[in-house]
C-alpha angles and dihedrals in degrees: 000000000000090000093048093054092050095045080051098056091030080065090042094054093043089057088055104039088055089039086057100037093051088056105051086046091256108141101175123085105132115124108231115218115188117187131164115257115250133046093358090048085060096057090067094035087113087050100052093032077064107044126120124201091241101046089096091243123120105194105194122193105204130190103261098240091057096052099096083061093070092073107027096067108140079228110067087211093062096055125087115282082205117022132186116214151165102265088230084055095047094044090059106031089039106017090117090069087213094122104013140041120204095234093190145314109278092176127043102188124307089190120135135175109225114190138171109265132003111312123142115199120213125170088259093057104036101101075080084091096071123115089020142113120241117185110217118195108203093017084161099054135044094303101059098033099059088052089050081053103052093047085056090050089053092049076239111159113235141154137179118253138193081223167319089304084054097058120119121209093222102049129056092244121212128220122197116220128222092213147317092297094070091059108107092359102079113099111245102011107098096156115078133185116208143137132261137282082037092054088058095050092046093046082066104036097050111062123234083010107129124157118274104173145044109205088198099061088040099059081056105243128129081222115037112235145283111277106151123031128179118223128183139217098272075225089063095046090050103047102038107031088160106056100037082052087053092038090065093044084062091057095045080063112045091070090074096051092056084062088063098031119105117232082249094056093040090059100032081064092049104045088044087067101042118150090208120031095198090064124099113225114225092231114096118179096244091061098056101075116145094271097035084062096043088056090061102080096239115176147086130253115181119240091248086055094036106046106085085050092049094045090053093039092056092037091053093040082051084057094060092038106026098222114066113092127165128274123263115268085256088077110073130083099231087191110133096234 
């Protein structure tokens, strides 16, 4: 009943908002959501499987590597009313909280540890990994620093190498990728890190490859950790409480509908709201099987939940850079979604 309500006034407000707006010669009134493609496009696929071209939302699939585009614009109006991130990304481009607020988590970790053979990696056994290579894609980025931070939680050695030559015996040593075609094809360096759904195609496609670690359970929490979070304009949140309330209810549920979907729906979805047409999306229909899709972290846990998790996650990630720190308390979005 609540929802309904809420869906109710949230129509109401739209009306207005576009009433208002045509008089005063105002023609724009669509929310633009941007999101990566990948693991955090899936977690508005029921959204967009259900969007319409007059329901005043713009979903907007981006190329990884562009989505911090979407909120860093010189002009406020070309940036992203809605905007998925790394939460390493949104806490230094937005951590003011000035122009953006972090609404919730819709990711909690998709990182997996493939290796040759039929190891299983726990935290107890993973001093298995010195003296070994590991290949890292995105070692820069969210992928390679939690498991940085892991291996300092674990009082593990490790250090980063150009390459196999490089590698210590007594260290875990670290090799960046260049991309998702060195993994399985680099002499010497038969244990990977990447995300789902990747790890899933590889694992077939390598033979004798299986996965051998969780990252998730390995950084120690029940729940992963945050990984993607959604933030909004602060004008937004400030002028249509409402929708954007109702907005986030929608996300909460969409995670339910990717357990039923079939890897044909879940793409379909994706590759309809596609900034650039010419752009390949990483989701392919084979991958998206049921536990495939479990392994992707899909679900939505609301800023004031959320908070304590994302501050420990970004001051352990700032131990291992020396760089990354929290936001400031400004902003999150306290709202009880």
């Amino acid at each position: 009943m609540k929802k309904a309500w809420k869906k109710c006034t949230a129509v109401f407000a739209a009306v207005m908002t576009f009433a208002l707006s045509a008089a005063c010669g105002e023609t724009k009134t669509d929310v633009t959501v941007y999101m990566p493609d990948g693991a955090p496009s899936m977690a508005f696929a029921a959204m967009m499987k259900d969007d319409k071209a007059d329901d005043g939302v713009s979903y907007k699939v981006v190329d990884p590597k562009l989505i911090k585009n979407a909120v860093t614009y010189k002009e406020e109006s070309d940036n992203a009313d809605l905007c998925v991130l790394p939460v390493t990304a949104a806490a230094k481009l937005l951590g003011s909280g000035e122009k953006y607020q972090m609404l919730g988590t819709v990711t909690h970790g998709n990182l997996y540890l493939i290796a040759k053979g039929d190891t299983a990696y726990t935290s107890e056994n993973l001093n298995g990994l010195i003296g070994k290579t590991v290949g890292v894609l995105q070692i820069a980025e969210v992928p390679g620093l939690t498991l940085k931070s892991v291996l300092a939680k674990l009082e593990l050695p490790y250090q980063e190498v150009t390459s196999v030559e490089n590698a210590a015996a007594d260290k875990i040593n670290l090799l960046p990728l260049t991309g998702a075609g060195d993994v399985g094809a680099l002499p010497g360096v038969e244990t990977y890190l990447l995300g789902e759904p990747a790890v899933t195609a590889k694992v077939k496609a390598l033979q004798g490859y299986t996965i051998a670690g969780d990252l998730q359970a390995l950084y120690g929490g029940e729940n992963g950790y945050p990984q993607a979070v959604l933030v909004a304009k602060k004008s937004l949140l400030e002028s249509r409480k409402t929708w954007v309330e109702d907005f986030v209810d929608d996300v909460a549920e969409s995670a339910a509908w990717l357990e039923t979907a079939t890897g044909a729906e879940i793409v379909s979805a994706v590759t309809a709201h596609l900034a650039d047409k010419d752009y390949q999306s990483t989701l392919k229909p084979a991958m998206l099987q049921a536990e495939t899709v479990s392994r992707c972290g899909v679900y939505f846990t609301s800023a004031k939940a959320c908070l304590a998790e994302v501050n420990a996650y970004l001051t352990g990630i700032g131990n291992v850079d020396g760089k990354t720190t929290p936001p400031q308390a400004a902003f999150y979005c306290t709202w009880d979604f």
